[in-house]
SEVEXZA-162101 format. One record per residue (C-alpha): residue number from 1; x, y, z. Coordinates in steps of 0.2 Angstrom, whole numbers, plus 5000, padded with zeros to 4 digits. Example, Ala and Ser with C-alpha at 12.3 -4.5 7.8 and 13.67 -1.06 7.14 Angstrom:
<rs>
<r n="1" east="5062" north="4978" up="5039"/>
<r n="2" east="5068" north="4995" up="5036"/>
</rs>
This chain:
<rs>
<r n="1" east="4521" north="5418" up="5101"/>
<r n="2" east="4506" north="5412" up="5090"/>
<r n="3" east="4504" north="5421" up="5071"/>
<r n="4" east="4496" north="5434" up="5070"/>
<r n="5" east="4477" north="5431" up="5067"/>
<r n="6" east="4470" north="5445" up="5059"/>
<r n="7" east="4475" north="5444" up="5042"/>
<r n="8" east="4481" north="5426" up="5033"/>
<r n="9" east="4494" north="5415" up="5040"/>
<r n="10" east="4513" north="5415" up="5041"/>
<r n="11" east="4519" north="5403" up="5031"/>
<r n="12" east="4538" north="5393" up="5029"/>
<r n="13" east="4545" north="5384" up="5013"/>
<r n="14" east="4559" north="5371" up="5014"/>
<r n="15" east="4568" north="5377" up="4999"/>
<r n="16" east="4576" north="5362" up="4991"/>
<r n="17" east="4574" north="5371" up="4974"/>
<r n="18" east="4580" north="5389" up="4969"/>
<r n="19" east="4572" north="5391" up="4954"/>
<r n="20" east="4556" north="5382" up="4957"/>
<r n="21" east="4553" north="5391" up="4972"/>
<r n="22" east="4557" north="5408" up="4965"/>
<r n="23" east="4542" north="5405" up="4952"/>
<r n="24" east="4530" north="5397" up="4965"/>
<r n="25" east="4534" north="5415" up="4976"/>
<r n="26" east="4532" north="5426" up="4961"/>
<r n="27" east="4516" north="5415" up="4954"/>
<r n="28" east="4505" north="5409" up="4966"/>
<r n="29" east="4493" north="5417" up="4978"/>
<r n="30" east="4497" north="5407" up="4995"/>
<r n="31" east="4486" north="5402" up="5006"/>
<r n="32" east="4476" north="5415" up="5017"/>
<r n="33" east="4488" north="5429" up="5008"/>
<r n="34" east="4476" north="5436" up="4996"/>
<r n="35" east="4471" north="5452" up="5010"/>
<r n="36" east="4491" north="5454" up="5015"/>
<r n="37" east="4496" north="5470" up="5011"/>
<r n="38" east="4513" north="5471" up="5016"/>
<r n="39" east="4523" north="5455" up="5018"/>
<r n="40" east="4539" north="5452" up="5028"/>
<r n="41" east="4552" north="5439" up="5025"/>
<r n="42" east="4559" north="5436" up="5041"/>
<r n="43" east="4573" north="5425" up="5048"/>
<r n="44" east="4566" north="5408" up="5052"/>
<r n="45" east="4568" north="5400" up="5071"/>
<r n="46" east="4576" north="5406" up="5087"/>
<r n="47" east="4575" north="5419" up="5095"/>
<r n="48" east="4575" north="5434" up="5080"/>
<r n="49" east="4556" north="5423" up="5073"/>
<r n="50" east="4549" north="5426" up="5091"/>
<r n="51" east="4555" north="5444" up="5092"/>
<r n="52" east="4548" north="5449" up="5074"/>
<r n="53" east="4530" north="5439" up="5077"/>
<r n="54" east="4527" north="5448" up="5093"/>
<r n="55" east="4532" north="5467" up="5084"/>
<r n="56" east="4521" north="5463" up="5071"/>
<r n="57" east="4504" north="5458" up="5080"/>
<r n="58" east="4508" north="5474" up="5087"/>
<r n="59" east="4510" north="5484" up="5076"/>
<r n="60" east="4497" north="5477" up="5068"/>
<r n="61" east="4483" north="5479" up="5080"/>
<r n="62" east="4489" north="5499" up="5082"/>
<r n="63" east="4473" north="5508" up="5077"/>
<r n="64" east="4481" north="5522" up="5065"/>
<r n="65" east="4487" north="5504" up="5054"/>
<r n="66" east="4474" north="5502" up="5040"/>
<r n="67" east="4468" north="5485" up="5031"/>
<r n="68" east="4481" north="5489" up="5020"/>
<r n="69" east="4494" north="5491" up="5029"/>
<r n="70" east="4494" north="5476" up="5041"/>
<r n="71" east="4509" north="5467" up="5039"/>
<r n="72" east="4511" north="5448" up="5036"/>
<r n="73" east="4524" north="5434" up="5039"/>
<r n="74" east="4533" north="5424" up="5027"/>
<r n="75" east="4547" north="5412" up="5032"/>
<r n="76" east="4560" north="5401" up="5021"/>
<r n="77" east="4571" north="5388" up="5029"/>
<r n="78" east="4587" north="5393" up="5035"/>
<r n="79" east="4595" north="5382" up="5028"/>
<r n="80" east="4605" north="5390" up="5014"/>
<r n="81" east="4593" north="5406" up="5015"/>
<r n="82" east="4605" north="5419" up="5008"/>
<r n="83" east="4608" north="5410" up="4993"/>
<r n="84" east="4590" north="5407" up="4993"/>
<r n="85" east="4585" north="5424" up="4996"/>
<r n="86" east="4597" north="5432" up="4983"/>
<r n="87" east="4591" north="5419" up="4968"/>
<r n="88" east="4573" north="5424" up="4973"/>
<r n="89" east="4577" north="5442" up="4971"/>
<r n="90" east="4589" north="5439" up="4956"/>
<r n="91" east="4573" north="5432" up="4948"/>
<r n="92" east="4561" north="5447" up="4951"/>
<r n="93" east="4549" north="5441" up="4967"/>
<r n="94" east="4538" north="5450" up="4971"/>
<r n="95" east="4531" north="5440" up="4986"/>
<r n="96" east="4539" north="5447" up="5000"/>
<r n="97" east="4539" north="5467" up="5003"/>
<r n="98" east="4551" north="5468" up="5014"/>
<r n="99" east="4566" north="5455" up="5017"/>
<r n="100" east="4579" north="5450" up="5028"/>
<r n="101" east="4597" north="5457" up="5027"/>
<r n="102" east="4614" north="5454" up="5034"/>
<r n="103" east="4628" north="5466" up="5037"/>
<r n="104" east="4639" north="5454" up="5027"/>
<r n="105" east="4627" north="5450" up="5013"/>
<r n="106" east="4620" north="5469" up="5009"/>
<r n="107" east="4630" north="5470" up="4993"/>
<r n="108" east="4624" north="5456" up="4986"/>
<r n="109" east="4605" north="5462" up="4988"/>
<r n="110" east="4608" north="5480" up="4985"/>
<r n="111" east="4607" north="5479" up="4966"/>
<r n="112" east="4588" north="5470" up="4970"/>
<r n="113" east="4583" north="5482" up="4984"/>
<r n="114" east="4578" north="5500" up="4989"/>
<r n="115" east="4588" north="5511" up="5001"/>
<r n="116" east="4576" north="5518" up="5014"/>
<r n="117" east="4574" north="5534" up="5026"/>
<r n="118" east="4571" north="5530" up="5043"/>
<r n="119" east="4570" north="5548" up="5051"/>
<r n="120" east="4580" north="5557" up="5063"/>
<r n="121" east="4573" north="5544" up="5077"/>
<r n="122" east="4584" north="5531" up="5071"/>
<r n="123" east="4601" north="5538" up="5075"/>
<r n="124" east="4594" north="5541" up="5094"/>
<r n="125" east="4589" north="5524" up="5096"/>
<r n="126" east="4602" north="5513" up="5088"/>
<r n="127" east="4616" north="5528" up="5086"/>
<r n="128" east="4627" north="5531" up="5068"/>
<r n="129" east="4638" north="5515" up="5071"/>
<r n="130" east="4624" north="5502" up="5073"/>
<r n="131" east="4616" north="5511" up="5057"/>
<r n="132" east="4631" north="5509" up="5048"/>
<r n="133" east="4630" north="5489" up="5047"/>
<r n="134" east="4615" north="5489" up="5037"/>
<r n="135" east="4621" north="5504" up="5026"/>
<r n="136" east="4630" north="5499" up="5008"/>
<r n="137" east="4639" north="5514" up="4998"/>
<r n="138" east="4631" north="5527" up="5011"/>
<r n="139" east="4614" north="5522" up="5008"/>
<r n="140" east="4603" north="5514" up="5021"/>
<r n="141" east="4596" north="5499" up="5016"/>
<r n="142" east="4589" north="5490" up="5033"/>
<r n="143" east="4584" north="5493" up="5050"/>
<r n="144" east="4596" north="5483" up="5062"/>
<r n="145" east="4585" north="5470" up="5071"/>
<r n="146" east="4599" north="5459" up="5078"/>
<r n="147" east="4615" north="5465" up="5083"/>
<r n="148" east="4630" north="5452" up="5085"/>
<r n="149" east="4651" north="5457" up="5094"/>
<r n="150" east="4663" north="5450" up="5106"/>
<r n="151" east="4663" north="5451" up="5123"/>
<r n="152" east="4682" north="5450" up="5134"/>
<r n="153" east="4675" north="5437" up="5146"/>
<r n="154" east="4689" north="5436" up="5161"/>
<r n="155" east="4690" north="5424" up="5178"/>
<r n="156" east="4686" north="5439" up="5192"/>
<r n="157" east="4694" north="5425" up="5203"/>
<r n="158" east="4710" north="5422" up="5196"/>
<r n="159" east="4711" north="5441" up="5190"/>
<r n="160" east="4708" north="5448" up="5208"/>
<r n="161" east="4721" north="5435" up="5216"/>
<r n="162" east="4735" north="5440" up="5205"/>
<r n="163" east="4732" north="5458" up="5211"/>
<r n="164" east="4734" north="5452" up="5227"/>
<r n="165" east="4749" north="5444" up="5226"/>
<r n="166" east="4765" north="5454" up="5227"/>
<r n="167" east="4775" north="5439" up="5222"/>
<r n="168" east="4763" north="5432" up="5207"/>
<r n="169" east="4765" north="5451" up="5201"/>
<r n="170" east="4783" north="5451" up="5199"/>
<r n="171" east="4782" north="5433" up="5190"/>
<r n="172" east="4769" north="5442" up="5179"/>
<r n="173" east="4781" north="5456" up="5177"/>
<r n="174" east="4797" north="5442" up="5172"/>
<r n="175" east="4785" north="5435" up="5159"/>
<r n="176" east="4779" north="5452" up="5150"/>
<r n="177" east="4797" north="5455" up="5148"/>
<r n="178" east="4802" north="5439" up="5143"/>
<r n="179" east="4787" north="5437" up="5129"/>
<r n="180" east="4783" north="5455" up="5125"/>
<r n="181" east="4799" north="5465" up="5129"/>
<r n="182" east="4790" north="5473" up="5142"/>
<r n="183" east="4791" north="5474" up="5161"/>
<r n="184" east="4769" north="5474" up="5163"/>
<r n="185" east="4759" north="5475" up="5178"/>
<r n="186" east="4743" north="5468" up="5181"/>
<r n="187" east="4727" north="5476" up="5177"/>
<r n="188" east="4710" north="5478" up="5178"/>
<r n="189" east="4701" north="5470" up="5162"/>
<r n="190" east="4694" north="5484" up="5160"/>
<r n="191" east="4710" north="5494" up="5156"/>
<r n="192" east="4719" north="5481" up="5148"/>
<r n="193" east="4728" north="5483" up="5129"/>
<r n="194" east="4730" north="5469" up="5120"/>
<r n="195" east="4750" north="5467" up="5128"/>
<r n="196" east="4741" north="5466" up="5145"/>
<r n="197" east="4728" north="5454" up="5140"/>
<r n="198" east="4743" north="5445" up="5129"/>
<r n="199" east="4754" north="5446" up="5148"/>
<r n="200" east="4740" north="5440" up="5159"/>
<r n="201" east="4736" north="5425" up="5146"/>
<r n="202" east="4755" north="5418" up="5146"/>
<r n="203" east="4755" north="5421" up="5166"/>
<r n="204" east="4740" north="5409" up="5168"/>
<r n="205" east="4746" north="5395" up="5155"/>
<r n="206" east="4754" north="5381" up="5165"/>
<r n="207" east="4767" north="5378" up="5148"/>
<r n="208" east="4773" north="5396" up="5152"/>
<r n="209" east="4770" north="5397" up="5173"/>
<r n="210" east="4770" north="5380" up="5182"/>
<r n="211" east="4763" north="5389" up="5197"/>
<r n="212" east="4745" north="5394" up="5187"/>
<r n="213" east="4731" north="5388" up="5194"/>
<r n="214" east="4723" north="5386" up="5177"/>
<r n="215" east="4730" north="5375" up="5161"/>
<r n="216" east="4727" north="5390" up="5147"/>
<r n="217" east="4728" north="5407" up="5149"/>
<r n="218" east="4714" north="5411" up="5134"/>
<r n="219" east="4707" north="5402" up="5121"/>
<r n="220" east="4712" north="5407" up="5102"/>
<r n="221" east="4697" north="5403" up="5091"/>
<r n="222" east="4710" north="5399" up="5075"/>
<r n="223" east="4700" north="5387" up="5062"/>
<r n="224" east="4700" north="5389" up="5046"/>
<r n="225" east="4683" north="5399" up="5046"/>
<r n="226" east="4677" north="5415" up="5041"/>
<r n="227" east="4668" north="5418" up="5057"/>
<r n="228" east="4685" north="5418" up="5066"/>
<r n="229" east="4692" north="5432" up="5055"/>
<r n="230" east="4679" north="5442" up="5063"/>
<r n="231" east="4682" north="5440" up="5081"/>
<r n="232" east="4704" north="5443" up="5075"/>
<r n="233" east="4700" north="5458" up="5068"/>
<r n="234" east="4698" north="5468" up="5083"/>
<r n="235" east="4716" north="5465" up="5086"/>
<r n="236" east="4722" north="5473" up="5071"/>
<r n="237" east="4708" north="5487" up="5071"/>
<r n="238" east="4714" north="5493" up="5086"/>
<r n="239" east="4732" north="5497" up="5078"/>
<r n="240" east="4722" north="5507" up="5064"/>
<r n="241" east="4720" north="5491" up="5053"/>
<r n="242" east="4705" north="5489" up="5038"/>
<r n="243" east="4703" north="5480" up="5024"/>
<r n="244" east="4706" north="5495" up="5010"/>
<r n="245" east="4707" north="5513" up="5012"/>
<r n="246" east="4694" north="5527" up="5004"/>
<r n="247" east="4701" north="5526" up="4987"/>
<r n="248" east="4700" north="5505" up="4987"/>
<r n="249" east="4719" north="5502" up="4990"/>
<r n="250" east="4719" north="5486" up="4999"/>
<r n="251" east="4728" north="5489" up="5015"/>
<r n="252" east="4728" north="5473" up="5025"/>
<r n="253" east="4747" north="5470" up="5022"/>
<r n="254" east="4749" north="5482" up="5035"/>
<r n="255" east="4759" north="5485" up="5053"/>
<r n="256" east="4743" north="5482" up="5061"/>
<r n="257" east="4738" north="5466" up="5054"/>
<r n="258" east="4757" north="5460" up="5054"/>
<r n="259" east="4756" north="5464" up="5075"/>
<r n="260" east="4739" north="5456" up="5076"/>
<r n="261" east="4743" north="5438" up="5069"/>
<r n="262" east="4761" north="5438" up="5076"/>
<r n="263" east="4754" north="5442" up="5095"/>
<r n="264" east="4741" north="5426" up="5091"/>
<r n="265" east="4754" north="5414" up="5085"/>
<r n="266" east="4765" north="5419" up="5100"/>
<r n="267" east="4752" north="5414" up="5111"/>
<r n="268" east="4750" north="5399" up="5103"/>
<r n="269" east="4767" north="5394" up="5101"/>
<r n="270" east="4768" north="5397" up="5119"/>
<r n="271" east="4756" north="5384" up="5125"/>
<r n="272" east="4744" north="5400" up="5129"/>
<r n="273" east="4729" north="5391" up="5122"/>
<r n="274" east="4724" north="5373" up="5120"/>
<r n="275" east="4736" north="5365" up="5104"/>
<r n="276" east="4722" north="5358" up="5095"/>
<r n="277" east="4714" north="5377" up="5094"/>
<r n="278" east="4718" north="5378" up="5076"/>
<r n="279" east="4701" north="5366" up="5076"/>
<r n="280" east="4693" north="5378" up="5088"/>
<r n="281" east="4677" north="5390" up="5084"/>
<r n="282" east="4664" north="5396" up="5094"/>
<r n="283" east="4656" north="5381" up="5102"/>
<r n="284" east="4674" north="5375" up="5107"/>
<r n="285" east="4680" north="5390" up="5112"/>
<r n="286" east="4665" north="5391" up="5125"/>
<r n="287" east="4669" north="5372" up="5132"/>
<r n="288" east="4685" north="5375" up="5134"/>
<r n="289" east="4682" north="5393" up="5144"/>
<r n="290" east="4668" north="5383" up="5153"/>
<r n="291" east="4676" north="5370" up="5159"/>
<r n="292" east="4684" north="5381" up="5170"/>
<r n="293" east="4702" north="5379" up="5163"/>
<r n="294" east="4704" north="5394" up="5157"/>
<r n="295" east="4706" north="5414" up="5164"/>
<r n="296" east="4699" north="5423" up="5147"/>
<r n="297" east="4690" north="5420" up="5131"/>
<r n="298" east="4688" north="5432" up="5118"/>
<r n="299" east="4671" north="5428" up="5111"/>
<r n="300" east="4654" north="5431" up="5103"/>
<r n="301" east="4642" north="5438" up="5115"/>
<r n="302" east="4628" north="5427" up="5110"/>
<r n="303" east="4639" north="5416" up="5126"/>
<r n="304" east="4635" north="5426" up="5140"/>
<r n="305" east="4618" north="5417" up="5142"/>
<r n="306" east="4628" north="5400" up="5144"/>
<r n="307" east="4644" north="5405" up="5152"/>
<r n="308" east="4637" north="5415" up="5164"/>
<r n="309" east="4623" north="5403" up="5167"/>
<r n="310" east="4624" north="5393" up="5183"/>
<r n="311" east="4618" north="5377" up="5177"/>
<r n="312" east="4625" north="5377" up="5160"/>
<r n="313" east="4644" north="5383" up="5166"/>
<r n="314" east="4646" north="5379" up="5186"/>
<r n="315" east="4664" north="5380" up="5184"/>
<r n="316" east="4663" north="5398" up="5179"/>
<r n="317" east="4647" north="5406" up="5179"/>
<r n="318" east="4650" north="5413" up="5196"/>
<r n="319" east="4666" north="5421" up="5192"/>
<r n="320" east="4664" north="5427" up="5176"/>
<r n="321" east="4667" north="5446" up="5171"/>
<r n="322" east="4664" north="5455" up="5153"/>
<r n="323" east="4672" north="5467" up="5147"/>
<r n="324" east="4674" north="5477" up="5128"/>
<r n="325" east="4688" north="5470" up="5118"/>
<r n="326" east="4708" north="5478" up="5126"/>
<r n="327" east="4714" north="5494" up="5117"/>
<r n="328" east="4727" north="5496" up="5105"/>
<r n="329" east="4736" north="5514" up="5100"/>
<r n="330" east="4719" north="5517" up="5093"/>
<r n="331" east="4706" north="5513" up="5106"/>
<r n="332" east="4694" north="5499" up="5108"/>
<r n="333" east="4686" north="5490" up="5094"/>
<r n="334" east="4673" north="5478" up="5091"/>
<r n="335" east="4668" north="5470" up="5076"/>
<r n="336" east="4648" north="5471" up="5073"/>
<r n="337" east="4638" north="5466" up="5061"/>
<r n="338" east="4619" north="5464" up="5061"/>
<r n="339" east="4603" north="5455" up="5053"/>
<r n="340" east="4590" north="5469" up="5048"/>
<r n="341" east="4578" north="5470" up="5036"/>
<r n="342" east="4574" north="5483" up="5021"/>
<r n="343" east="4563" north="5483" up="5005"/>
<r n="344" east="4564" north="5472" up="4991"/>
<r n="345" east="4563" north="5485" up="4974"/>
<r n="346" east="4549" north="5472" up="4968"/>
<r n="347" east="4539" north="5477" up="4982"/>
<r n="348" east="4520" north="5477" up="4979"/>
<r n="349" east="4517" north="5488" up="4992"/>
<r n="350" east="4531" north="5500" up="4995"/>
<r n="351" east="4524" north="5513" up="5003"/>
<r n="352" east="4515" north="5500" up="5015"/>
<r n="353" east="4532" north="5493" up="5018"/>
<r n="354" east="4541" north="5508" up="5021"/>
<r n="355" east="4529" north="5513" up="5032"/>
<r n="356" east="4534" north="5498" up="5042"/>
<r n="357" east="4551" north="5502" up="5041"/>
<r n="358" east="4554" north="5517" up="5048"/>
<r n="359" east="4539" north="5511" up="5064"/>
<r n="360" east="4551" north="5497" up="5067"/>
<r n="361" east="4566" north="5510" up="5069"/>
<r n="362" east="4555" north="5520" up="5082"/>
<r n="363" east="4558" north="5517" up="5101"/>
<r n="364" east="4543" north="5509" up="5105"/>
<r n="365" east="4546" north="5498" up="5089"/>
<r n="366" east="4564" north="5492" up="5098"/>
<r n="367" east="4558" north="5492" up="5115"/>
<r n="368" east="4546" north="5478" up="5111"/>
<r n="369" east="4558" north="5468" up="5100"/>
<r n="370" east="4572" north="5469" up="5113"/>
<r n="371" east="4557" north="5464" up="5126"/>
<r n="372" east="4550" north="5450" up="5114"/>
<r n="373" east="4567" north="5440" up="5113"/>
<r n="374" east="4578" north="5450" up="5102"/>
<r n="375" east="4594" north="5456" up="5100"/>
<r n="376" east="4595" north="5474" up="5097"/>
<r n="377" east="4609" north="5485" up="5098"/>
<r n="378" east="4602" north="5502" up="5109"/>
<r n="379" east="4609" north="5518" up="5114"/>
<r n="380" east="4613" north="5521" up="5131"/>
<r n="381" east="4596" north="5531" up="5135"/>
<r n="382" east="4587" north="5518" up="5127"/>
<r n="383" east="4592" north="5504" up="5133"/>
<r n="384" east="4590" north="5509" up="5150"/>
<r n="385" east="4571" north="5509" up="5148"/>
<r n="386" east="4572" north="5488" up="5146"/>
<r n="387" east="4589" north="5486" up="5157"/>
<r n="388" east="4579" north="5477" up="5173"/>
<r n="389" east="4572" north="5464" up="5158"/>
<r n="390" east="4587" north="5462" up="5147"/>
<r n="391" east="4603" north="5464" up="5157"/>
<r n="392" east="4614" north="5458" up="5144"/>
<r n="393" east="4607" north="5470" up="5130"/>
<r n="394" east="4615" north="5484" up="5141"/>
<r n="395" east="4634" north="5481" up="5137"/>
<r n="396" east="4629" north="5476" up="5117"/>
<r n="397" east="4622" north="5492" up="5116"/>
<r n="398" east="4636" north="5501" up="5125"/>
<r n="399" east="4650" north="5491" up="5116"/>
<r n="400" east="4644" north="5494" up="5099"/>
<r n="401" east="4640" north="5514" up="5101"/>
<r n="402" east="4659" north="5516" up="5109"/>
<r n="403" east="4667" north="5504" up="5098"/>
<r n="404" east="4659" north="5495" up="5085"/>
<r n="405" east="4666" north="5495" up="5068"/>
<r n="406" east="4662" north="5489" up="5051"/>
<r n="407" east="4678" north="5486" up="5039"/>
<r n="408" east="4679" north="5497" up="5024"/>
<r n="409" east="4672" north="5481" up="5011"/>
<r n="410" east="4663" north="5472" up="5024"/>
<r n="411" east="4646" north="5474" up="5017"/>
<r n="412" east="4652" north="5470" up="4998"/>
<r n="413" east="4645" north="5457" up="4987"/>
<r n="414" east="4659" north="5446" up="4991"/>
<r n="415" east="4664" north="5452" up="5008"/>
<r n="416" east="4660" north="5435" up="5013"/>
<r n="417" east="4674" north="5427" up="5001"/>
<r n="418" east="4686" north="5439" up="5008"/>
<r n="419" east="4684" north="5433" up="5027"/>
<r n="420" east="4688" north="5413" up="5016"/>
<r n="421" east="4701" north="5420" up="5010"/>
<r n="422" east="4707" north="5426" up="5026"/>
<r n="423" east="4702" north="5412" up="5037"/>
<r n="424" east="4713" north="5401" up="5025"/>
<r n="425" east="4728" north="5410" up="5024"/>
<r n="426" east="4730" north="5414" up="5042"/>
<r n="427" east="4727" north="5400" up="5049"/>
<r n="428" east="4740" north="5393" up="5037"/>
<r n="429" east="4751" north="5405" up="5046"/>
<r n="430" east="4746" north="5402" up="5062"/>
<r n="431" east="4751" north="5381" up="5059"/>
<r n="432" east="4767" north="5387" up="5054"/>
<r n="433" east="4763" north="5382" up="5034"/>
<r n="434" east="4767" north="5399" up="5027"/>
<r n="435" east="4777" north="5413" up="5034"/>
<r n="436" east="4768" north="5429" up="5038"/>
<r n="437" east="4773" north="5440" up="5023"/>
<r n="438" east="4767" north="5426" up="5012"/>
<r n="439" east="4752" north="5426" up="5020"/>
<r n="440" east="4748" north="5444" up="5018"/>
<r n="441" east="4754" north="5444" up="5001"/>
<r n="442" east="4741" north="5430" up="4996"/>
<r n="443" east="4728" north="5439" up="5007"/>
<r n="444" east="4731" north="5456" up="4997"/>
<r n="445" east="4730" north="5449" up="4980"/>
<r n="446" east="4716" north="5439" up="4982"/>
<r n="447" east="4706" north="5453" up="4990"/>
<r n="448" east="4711" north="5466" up="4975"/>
<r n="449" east="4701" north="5453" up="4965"/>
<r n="450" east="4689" north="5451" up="4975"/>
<r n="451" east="4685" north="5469" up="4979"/>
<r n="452" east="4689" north="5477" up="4963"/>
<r n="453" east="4675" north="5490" up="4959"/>
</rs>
């Protein structure tokens, strides 16, 4: 999609220098920006650029959108851009209107931005759980654009065989109980609880079952990163885990948790997933399920386009089935979190802005960004309209109305030190370098300190 011609350019900055650039916004008139009345900083490349230039020429060329109101474009480089963005706010810049915001960053912009009102409309086309990622103390301070979660992708092969098979089933049955305590039966992916997905993953990991026609039964995603706290928290979730209750107690040295890292070391320490997945993250994890190796990854669902694409995954793309993350006691859940975009409270044009705002949390505002490339989470009823165009938006939005969840302290200024924090001392658990209760003991006080109001 070309920028938008009516009114001035849409400009990018490699941002080498935070302070330098935070004057140069705040200072100087850019370029062909002397007539843009609102201006949006978006999120530079891929697919969220393409989505957000094509709903804004839209918008733009609506015949109720004044001269004053037309919105333009302004990128950073990626690189680094919340650090960027937060030193540019810090500083009082005016230049943008309107500015990108993450689920896991909204505390550290909220003290430089306004919460807005997007109308009864929203709730209908994104539903309360979606909202809630760009919310911070019970405000609302973005419209979700880009919705990321995880996705249980299973081998419908391997799956459908072991049904079949009264002998495989009473081996499945032997290894439940010798693993799990349990005499398990299998299932359909779409009804398992973690003990079946934990059953099915030992029964198809040659280590535990010479006889499985596949090495590895999942593929544990367990480096020392804070992106893999967020796809293990599901586990825990499930049990009735978060990170602090609702009057700030931390609470993650909990059953829940405990359950949730002992079933993934067991798994491991079972030969359930490759040895070297303490190394492993997203891109590994999806080599590793591709390769055909493997009956079930838990995984970002940004891999559906690959693993369920022909040329890209030939081992696997065929059979292939998707699912929401298993149940616990307490249902499903899926970790979500989401890019948006609110208003700076330096905003030249607010009203402008927020105009914007709540047009982009309309349904003909999503439609067309969903439709345009991006990745929004939809209701049901909504998400029906572009079903036929976008296939894989259908189970984002379903999975994040039934059982999307943010942690209580996701959105803080330093929620992201607290997935570190995490992704250290688990992992160091899950390499047999600390014992669990030493794990949860540095995870809790690190966590008081870093969430203390």
């Amino acid at each position: 999609m070309k920028p938008n011609k009516r009114k001035g350019t849409t400009m990018k900055f490699n941002t080498g220098s935070l302070p330098a650039l935070a004057l140069l916004l705040a200072s100087v008139t850019l370029p062909g920006m002397a007539n843009a009345a609102v201006t949006v900083l978006g999120w530079p490349g891929g697919s969220e650029e393409t989505a957000l230039r094509a709903t804004v020429e839209a918008y733009n060329a609506q015949a109720g959108i004044s001269d004053a109101d037309k919105v333009q474009l302004l990128f950073f480089n990626r690189d680094g851009f919340f650090d960027k963005l937060q030193a540019d706010m810090a500083a009082g810049s005016d230049a943008f209107d309107v500015n990108l915001v993450a689920t896991y960053s909204i505390g550290r912009y909220a003290p430089y931005m306004e919460a807005v009102e997007l109308g009864p409309e929203a709730a209908k086309v994104f539903g309360e759980a979606v909202l809630k990622t760009m919310q911070f103390d019970g405000k609302q301070y973005g419209v979700p654009t880009d919705l990321s979660l995880h996705f249980m992708y299973y081998r419908k092969d391997l799956v459908d065989a072991l049904m079949k098979d009264e002998a495989a089933k009473k081996t499945y049955g032997e290894i439940a109980k010798k693993y799990l305590g349990k005499e398990l039966q299998p299932k359909d992916p779409d009804s398992w609880t973690w003990d079946d997905w934990a059953a099915t993953s030992l029964y198809f990991s040659k280590q535990v079952n010479s006889a499985s026609p596949v090495r590895y039964g999942t593929v544990l995603q367990m480096k020392n990163l804070l992106f893999n706290m967020m796809v293990f928290q599901s586990l825990p979730r499930s049990y009735g885990g978060d990170w602090m209750d609702k009057d700030g107690k931390i609470t993650v040295d909990s059953d829940a948790y405990k359950t949730g890292l002992e079933l993934y070391k067991k798994l491991y320490d079972a030969g359930a997933s490759p040895k070297d997945s303490l190394s492993y993250e997203y891109a590994e994890t999806n080599a590793a399920y591709g390769s055909g190796q493997a009956a079930t990854a838990l995984q970002w669902n940004a891999a559906a386009a690959d693993l369920t694409n022909a040329e890209k995954s030939p081992a696997v793309a065929a059979v292939t089935g998707i699912v929401a993350p298993p149940a616990g006691p307490n249902g499903r859940a899926d970790h979500i979190h989401g890019l948006g975009l609110g208003l700076n409270k330096n905003a030249k044009n607010k009203e402008g802005a927020t105009k914007f705002l709540k047009w982009l949390a309309t349904e003909d505002a999503a439609l067309l960004y969903a439709r345009s490339g991006g990745s929004p989470a939809l209701s049901p009823d909504v998400v029906a309209k572009v079903s036929s165009d976008r296939p894989d938006l259908v189970k984002l939005g379903e999975f994040a109305s039934k059982y999307g969840y943010v942690m209580n302290g996701a959105t803080a200024a330093s929620a992201l030190s607290v997935y570190e924090l995490q992704a250290k001392e688990f992992t160091g658990f899950w390499s047999g370098q600390q014992g669990l209760d030493e794990a949860l003991a540095h995870v809790k006080t690190g966590m008081q300190d870093l969430l203390k109001k």
